[in-house]
C-alpha positions in Angstrom: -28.8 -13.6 -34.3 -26.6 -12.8 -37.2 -27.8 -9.4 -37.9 -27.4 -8.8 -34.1 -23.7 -10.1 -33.8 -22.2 -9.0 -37.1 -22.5 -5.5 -36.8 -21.0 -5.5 -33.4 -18.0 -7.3 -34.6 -17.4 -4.9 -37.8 -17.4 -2.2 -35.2 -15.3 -4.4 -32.4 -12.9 -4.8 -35.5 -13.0 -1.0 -36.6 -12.3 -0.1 -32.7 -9.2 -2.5 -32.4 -8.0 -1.1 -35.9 -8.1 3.1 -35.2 -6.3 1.5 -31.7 -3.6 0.2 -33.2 -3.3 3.2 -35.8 -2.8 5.6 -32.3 -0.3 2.6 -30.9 1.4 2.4 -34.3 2.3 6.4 -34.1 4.0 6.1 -30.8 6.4 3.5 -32.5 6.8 6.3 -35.7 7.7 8.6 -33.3 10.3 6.1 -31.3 13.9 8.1 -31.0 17.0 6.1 -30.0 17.3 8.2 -26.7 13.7 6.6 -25.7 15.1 2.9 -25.9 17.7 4.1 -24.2 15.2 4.8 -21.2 13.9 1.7 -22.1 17.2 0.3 -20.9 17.2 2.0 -17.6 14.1 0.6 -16.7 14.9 -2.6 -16.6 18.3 -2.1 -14.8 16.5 -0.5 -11.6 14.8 -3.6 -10.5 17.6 -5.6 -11.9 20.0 -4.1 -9.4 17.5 -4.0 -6.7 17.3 -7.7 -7.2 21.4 -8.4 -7.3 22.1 -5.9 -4.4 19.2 -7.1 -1.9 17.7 -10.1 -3.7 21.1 -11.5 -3.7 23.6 -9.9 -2.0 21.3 -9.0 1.3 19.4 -12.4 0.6 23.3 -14.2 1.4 22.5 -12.9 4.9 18.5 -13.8 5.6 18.6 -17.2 4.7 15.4 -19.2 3.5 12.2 -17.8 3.8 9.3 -20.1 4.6 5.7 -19.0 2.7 2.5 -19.3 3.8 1.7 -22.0 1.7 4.9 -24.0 3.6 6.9 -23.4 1.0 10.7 -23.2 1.2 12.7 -20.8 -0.7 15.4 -19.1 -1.3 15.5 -14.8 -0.3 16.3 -14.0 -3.9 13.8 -16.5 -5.0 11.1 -14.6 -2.9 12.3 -11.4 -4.0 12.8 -12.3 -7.5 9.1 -12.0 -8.7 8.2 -8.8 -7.1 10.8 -7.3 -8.6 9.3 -8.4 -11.8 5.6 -6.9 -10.8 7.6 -3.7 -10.0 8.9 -4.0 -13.5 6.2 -4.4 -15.3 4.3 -1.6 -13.1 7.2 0.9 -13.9 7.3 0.4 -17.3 3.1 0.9 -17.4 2.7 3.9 -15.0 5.6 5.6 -17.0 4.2 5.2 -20.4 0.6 5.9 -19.4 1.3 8.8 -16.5 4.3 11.0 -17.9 4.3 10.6 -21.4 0.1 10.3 -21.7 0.2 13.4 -19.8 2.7 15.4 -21.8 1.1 14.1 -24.9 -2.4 15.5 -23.7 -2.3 18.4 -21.8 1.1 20.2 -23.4 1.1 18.7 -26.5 -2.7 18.9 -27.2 -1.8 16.2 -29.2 -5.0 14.5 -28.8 -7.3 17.4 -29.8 -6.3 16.7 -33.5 -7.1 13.2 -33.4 -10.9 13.6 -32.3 -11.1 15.5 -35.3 -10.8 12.1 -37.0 -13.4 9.5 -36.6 -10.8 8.2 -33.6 -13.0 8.3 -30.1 -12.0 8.3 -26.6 -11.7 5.0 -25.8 -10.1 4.4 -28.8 -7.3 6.6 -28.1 -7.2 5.5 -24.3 -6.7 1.5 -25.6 -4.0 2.9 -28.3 -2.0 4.2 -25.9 -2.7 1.7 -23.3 -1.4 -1.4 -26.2 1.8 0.9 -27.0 2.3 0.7 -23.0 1.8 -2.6 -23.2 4.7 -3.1 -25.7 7.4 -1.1 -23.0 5.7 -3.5 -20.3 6.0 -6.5 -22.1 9.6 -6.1 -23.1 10.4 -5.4 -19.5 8.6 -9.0 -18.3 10.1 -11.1 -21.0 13.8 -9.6 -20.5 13.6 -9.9 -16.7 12.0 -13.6 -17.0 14.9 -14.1 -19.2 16.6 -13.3 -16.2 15.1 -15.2 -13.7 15.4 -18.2 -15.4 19.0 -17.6 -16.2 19.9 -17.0 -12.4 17.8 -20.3 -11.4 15.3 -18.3 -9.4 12.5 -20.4 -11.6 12.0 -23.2 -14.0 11.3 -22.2 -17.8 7.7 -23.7 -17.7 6.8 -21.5 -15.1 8.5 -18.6 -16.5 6.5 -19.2 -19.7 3.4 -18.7 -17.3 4.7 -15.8 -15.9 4.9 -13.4 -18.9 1.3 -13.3 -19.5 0.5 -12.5 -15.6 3.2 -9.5 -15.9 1.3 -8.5 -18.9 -2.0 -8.2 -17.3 0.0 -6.6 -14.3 1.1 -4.0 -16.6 -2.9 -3.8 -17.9 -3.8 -3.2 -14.9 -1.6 -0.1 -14.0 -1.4 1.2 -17.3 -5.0 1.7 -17.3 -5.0 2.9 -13.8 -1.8 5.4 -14.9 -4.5 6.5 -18.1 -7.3 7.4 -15.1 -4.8 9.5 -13.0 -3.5 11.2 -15.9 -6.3 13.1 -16.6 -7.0 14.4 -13.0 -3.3 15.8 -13.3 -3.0 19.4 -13.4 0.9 20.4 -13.8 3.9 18.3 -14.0 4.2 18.7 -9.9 1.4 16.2 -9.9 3.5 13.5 -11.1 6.0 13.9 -8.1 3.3 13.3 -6.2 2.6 9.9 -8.1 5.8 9.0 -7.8 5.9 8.9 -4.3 2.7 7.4 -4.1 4.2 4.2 -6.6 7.6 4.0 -4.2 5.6 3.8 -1.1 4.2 1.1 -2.8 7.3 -0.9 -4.0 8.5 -0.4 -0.5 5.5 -1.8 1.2 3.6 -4.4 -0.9 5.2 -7.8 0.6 8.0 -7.1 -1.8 11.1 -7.4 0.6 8.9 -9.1 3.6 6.1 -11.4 3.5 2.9 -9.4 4.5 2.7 -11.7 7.4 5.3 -9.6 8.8 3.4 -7.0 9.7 1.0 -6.3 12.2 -2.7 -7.0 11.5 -3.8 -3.6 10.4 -1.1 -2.8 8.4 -1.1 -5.9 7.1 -5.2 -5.7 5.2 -3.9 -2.5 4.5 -1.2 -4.0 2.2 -2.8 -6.6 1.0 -5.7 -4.2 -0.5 -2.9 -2.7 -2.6 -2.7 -3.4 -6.4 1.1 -3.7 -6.3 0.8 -6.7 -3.6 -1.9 -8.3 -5.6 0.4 -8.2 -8.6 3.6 -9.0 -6.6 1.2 -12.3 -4.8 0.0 -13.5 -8.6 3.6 -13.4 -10.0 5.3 -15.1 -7.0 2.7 -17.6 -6.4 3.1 -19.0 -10.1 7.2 -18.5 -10.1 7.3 -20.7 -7.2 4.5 -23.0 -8.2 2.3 -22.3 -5.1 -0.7 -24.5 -5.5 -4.4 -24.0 -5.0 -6.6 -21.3 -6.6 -5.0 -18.3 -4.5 -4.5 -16.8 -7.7 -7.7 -16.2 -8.8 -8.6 -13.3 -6.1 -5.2 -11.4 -7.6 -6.8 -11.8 -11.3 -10.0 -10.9 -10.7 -8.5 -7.9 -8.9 -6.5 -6.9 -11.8 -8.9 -7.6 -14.6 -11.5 -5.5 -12.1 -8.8 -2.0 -12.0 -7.9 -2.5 -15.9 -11.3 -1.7 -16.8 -12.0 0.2 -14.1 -9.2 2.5 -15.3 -10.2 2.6 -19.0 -13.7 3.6 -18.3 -12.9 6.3 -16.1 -9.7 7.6 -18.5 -12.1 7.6 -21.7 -14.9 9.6 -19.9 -12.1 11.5 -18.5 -10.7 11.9 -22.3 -14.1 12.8 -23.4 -15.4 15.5 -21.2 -11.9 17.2 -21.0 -11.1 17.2 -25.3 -14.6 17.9 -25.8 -15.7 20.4 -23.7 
């Protein structure tokens, strides 16, 4: 059993280690205008949050969840503004700058003339994503908890559901990066991920709209991520969670299985 397991771990540990080497030359390369856009990412959802969560939210009322639940309209806006965060700060990392990096750059063609692989690269990149995410989750959950819109305890929860939120798209940002072909492509995504903050139960409880639309939405990896987040910021009970994780954990390797083989045929053809 030994001599079955150990060799499998040395090479689990050499994977994790050239991953962190391709993560660890993203923060090498760090200039002060990019935590400057590090800054503006958070402040989009931050004043989407104040202006309607808030201000618009002084008009609605409560809101009353499925569960029977009670709250507040900032509090029910509140967490998908997080998923949106956390999404945002993935999809950027792992769509514009992945793509820039590999197809202008070439910057990748050098490093599979190391004993780096595919999916080594794809998981570097994917943990230095990870690190823009992350600092978006833990400064808005800062927030939240600040402004009352949920209890420290459950905040604590939160962070590591926004991380596996940004997992999710980050990995799914490293897949659609390598179908890109031009820069044009990423208007198209961008579109594509507004449609989504628009339309993923993150102003109005999917209930509200009609039965079509509403499996449509609720098929959506934003809503899955936006239902996770809220259902643990308000404490919602039950095991409706576990669908929205399972979902998640399902497109994160999903994503990284198709992005390597992408990564492979593509740098080695």
């Amino acid at each position: 059993m030994v001599a079955l397991v150990l060799p499998r771990l040395v090479a689990a540990a050499g994977t994790a280690r050239r991953s962190a080497r391709v993560a660890g030359r993203n923060v090498t390369a760090m200039k002060l205008s990019y935590w400057l856009l590090l800054v503006s990412g958070l402040l989009e959802p931050l004043l989407y949050l104040l202006a309607i969560g808030v201000g618009v939210g002084a008009l609605v009322g409560d809101l009353t969840l499925p569960g029977g639940q009670v709250v507040s309209y900032a509090t029910f806006v509140a967490p998908a503004m997080l998923a949106s965060a956390a999404m945002t700060g993935a999809l950027a990392e792992t769509t514009f700058n992945f793509f820039g990096k590999f197809k202008q750059l070439k910057l990748y063609d050098g490093m599979i003339a190391t004993p780096l692989r595919p999916i080594e690269i794809a998981l570097g990149e994917l943990g230095w994503a990870m690190v823009r995410g992350s600092a978006y989750s833990v400064a808005f959950v800062v927030v939240l908890v600040a402004m009352d819109l949920t209890t420290l305890s459950r905040g604590l929860v939160v962070v590591p559901a926004a991380v596996l939120v940004g997992f999710a798209f980050g990995a799914a940002g490293l897949a659609l990066a390598t179908f890109m072909r031009s820069w044009q492509d990423l208007d198209l995504l961008g579109s594509v991920q507004f449609t989504l903050f628009l339309f993923s139960g993150t102003f109005v409880p999917a209930e509200a709209y009609p039965q079509v639309l509403r499996w449509l939405v609720e098929v959506t990896p934003l809503y899955r991520a936006v239902h996770l987040i809220r259902g643990v910021c308000v404490g919602a009970d039950g095991w409706g969670w576990l669908p929205d994780v399972a979902y998640l954990l399902v497109l994160t390797v999903l994503g990284l299985v198709v992005a390597a083989r992408r990564m492979a045929t593509l740098l080695y053809r």
